[in-house]
Structure formats: C-alpha cells, structure tokens
C-alpha positions in Angstrom: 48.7 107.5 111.2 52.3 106.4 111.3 55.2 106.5 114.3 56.0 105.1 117.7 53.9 106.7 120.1 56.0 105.8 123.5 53.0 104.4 125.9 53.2 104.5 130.0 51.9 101.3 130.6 50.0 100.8 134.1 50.3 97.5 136.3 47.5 94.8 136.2 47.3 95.5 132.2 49.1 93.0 130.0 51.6 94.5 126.8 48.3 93.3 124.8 45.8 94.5 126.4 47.1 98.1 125.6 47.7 97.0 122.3 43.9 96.2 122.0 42.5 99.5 123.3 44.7 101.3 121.5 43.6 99.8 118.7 39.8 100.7 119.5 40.9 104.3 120.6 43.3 105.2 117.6 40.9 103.0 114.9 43.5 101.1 113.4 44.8 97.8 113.4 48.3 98.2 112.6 49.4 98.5 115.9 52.2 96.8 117.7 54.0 96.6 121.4 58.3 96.2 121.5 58.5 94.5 124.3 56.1 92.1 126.5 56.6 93.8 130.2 54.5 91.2 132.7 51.3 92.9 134.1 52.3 93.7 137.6 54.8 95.6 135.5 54.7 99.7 134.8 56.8 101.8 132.5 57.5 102.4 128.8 56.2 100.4 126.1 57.1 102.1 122.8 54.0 101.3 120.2 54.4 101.2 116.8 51.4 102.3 114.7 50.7 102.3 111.2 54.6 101.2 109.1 56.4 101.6 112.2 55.6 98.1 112.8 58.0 97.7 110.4 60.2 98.9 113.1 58.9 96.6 116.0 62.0 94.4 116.0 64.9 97.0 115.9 62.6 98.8 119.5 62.7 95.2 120.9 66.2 95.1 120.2 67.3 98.1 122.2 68.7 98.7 125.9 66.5 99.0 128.9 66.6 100.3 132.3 64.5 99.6 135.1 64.1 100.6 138.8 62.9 97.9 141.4 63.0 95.7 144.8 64.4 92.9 145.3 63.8 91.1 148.5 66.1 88.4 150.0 65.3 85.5 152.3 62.3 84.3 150.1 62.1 82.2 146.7 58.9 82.3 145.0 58.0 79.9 141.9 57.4 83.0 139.2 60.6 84.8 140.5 58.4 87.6 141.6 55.8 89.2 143.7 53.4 86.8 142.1 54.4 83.3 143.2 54.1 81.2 145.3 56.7 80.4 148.0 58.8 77.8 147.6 61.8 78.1 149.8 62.5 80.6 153.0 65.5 81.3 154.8 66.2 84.0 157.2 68.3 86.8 156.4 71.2 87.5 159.1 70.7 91.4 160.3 74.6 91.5 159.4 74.6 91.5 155.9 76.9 94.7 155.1 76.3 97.4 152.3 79.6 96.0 150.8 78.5 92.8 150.7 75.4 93.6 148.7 77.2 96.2 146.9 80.1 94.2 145.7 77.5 90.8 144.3 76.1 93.7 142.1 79.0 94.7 140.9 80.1 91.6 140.0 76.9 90.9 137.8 77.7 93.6 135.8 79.6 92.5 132.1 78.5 89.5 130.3 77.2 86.4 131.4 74.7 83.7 130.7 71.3 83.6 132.4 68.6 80.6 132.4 65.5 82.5 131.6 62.4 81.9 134.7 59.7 78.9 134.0 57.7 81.5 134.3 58.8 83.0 130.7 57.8 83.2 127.3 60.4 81.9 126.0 59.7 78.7 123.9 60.9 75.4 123.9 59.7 72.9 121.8 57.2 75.5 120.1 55.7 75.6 124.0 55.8 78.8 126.0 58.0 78.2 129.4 55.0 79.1 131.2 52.5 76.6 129.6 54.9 73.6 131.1 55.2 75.3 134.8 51.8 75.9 134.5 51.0 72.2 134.1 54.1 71.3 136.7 56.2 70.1 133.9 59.7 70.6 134.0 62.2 71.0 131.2 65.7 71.8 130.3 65.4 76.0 129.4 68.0 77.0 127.1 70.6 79.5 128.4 71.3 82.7 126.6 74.0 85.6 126.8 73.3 88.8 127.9 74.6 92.1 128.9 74.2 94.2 132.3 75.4 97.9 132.2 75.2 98.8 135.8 73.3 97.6 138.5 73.4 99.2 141.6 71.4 99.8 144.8 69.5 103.0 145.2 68.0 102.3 148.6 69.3 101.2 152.6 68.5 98.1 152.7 65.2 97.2 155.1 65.1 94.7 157.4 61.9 92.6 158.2 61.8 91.1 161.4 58.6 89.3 161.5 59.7 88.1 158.3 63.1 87.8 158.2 63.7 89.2 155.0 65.6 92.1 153.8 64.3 94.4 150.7 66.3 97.4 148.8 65.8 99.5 145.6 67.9 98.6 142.5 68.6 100.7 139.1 69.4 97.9 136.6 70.6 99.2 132.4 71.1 96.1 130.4 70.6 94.3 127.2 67.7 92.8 124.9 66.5 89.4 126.3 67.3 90.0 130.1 65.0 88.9 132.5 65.7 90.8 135.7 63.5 88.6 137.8 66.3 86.6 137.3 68.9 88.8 138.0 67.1 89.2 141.5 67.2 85.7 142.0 70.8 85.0 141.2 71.7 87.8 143.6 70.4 85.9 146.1 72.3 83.4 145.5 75.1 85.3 145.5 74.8 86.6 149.0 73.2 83.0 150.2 69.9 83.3 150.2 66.7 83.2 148.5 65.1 85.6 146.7 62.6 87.1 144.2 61.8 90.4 142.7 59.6 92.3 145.2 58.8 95.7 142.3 59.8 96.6 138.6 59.1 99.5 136.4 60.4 100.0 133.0 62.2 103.8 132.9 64.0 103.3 129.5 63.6 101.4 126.0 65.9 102.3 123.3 65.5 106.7 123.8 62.3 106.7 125.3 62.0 107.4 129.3 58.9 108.4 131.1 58.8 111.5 130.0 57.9 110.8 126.8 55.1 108.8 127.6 51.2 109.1 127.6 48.9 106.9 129.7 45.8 105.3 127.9 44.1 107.8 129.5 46.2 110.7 127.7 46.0 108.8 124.3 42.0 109.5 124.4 42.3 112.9 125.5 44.9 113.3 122.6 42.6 111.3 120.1 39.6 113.0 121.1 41.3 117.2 120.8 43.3 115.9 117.3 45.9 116.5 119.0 47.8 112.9 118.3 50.5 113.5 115.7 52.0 115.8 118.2 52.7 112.8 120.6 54.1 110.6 117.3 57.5 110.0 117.2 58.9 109.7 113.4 60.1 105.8 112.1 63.4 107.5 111.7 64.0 108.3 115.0 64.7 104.5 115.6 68.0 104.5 113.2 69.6 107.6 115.1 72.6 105.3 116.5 73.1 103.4 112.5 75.7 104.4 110.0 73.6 105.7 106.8 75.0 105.5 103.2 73.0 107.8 100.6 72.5 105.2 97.3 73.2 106.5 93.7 70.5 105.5 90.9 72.6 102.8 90.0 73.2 101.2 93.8 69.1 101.9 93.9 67.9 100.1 91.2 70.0 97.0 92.5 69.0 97.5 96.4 65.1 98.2 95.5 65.0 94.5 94.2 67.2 92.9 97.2 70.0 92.3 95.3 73.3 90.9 97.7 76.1 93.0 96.9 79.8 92.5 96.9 81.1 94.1 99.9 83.3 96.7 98.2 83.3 100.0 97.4 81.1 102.4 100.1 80.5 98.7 101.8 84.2 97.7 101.9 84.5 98.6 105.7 80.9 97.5 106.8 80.8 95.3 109.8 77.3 95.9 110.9 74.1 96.4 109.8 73.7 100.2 107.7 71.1 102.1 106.5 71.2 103.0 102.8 69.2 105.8 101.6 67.7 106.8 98.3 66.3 110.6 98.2 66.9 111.3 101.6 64.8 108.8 102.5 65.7 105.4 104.9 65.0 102.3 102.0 66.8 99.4 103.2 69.1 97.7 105.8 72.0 95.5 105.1 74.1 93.5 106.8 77.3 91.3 106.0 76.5 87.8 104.5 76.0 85.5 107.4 77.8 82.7 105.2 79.4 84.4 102.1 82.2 86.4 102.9 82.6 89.4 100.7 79.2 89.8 100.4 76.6 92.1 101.9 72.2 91.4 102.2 69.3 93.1 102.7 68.2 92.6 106.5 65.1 94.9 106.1 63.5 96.7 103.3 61.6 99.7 103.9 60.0 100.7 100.2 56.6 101.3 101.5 
C-alpha cells in the first residue's frame, strides 16, 4: 500500500493520534502525517503511507489555507481558544470595516513572525511548549514567512457582555506560519488584544476537503477493499517541479549520487528538478549550496 491518502482530521484528536489508528486500521507502519495541526484543530492532513513517506517533507513544505475567528479584546497565553487569559481590553463599538479591512491587508507579503510559546518549535533541543509549560521564558527565534491573502469573510460581531468583537477570516500562506499568531498581531494592529477564537485547515499543497475521508470513511474503505481508490499516487506531489528525462549515461552517475557540473540540461537550473529514468521520478537535485557550478542530489527515490 503506497500514496498520500488526504485525511479530514476531526478536533480533539492530535496529527498523531490519527497516525496511530490509521496505522491499526490500514495494518502498516509506514505511515506518516505532513503537518502537526493542534487538536482543537479540523481539516486536511495529507498521510503518506507506505514510500510516500518519502515524500512527507516536500507535503510539509507546501501552501495552506485556512478559514477561522479571530476575536479581539482578549489575549490568552496559547494564542487560542485554549488559554488562559492574560490581558482584556474592551473593544470600542466603532471599530470600522476599513479599519479591520485595511490591518489585513497590510499583513499580506512577507514578514517575520515570532512563533507562540505555545509551539513546537525547538530551542535548545526543547519544544517551546515544554518551557511555557514549566513558566520558563526564552528568546524564540524569528522566522520569515509568506501570507497570500487574508481577508475577512464575516460582519464583525460585537459582544457586549464581553466587550469583544469576533469575525471570520480566509488566511493562504506559506510553510512554517502559525496563524494563531497572525490573529494576535492583528490585534495589535487595531489596538487590542487578541487570540484565535476557530481554525480549520481547507488546503495543503492540492488537497481541499473534498478530497478527504474521515477515520471513519478509512474503515469503511478498508473493510469493502475499496482503499486504493481513495490513494493518491507519490507523483502527484511533483506536479508544480521541472522534470528532466536522464540518459543511461546521466543514470548510472545519478543512481550513485554523484554531484554534477551544472552544465549541459542543468546549465539553467536554479531550483530543485526532478530527473527521471524510464519514465519514472529517481532523484531530486538542487544547486550546490556552497560550490558554484555544481548541482546535488536533494532526494533519491530508487526504491
């Protein structure tokens, strides 16, 4: 059993707990998640079984979109709906459309983020999580990322008892963003508070929702045979990568990871390509992180 069968995952379930009954319900180990999405969390988690965990990095890789709430007027400690509260401040009933409109817009492009304590990011060969967990604080390492759009997709809803205001967001954007964040620094931008109310997952890499099965459906599928039909093929992953078709004389050099001089049918490559060898994928390589002129295998894919 080998390919990326694109999973719904359902809240209160972790990214490895479905990777352990899957395990139990297909009867193999090789199985892998792309992606840790936090278990108040819903949405696509592409799983790759069998040598499609070869492929686990290049899914994690890929853009995601989301749909979500974001509530302002309240800061909680995970950046979420599962914190506790740490700050409160209450939202003016004047807060225009434009204003929230236009902070949105701004967030869009590239910037740098401070992942959540809350994260798994590790420092020191620690999770984030294990020092907030133990009210340690430490200096988290910034990283770049990448927001497509952003946009509200609600009216915005105004809580007078609490004097908060929620709305519904569409967020596309790049590997490593935390969007928890992105609701707290939008916040910030309008002046207030605020943490990530909902999140589901409607996109990773081509996968949406409707190409998903629930747990539930994977038995169903496992128990009528009926599996492979849900299996999305390795190559599927690569549609978006340039592919050069090896000779016998490029293949016996590739098949034992030789670096190559960047000439030839590599003398324009600037990115990672696929080479194949029998119409079949066998290798990705990239230029030379150090050696100019020179290309190297990334990934192989013999077996």
């Amino acid at each position: 059993m080998d390919g990326i069968l694109p999973l719904w995952k359902e809240r209160g379930m972790t990214s490895h707990d479905c990777v352990f009954k899957l395990r139990k319900i297909l009867k193999t180990k090789k199985v892998g998640h792309t992606g840790t999405l936090d278990p108040e969390v819903d949405g696509v988690l592409p799983i790759c079984i069998g040598k499609a965990t070869k492929v686990v990095e290049f899914l994690t890789d890929t853009d995601k979109a989301y749909e979500g709430e974001i509530t302002i007027g309240v800061a909680t400690t995970t950046e979420d709906s599962q914190g506790e509260t740490i700050a409160k401040t209450p939202v003016a009933q004047d807060l225009s459309l434009a204003e929230i409109d236009a902070a949105m817009e701004a967030m869009v492009g590239e910037s740098i983020q401070v992942p959540p304590m809350y994260s798994a990011v590790k420092v020191n060969g620690k999770r984030l999580y294990e020092y907030a967990r133990k009210g340690l604080a430490v200096e988290r390492p910034q990283r770049s990322i990448h927001v497509m759009s952003f946009e509200r997709i609600s009216e915005p809803v105004y809580h007078a008892e609490e004097q908060t205001m929620s709305w519904s967001f569409r967020v596309t954007c790049g590997k490593g963003t935390y969007v928890r964040t992105l609701a707290v620094d939008l916040g910030a931008s309008l002046g207030y508070p605020a943490y990530m109310s909902s999140l589901t997952r409607t996109m990773s890499g081509s996968f949406t929702k409707d190409d998903c099965l629930t747990l539930q459906q994977v038995a169903e599928a496992m128990a009528n045979d009926e599996i492979d039909a849900h299996l999305k093929p390795i190559d599927s992953v690569f549609e978006t990568y340039h592919q050069i078709a090896l000779d016998d004389e490029l293949w016996d050099k590739v098949k034992n990871g030789a670096v190559l001089p960047k000439e030839g049918p590599f003398a324009t490559m600037d990115a990672p390509v696929l080479f194949t060898y029998q119409g079949k994928i066998v290798a990705m390589y990239e230029p030379h992180p150090t050696k100019s002129g020179l290309i190297k295998p990334r990934k192989m894919f013999l077996s």
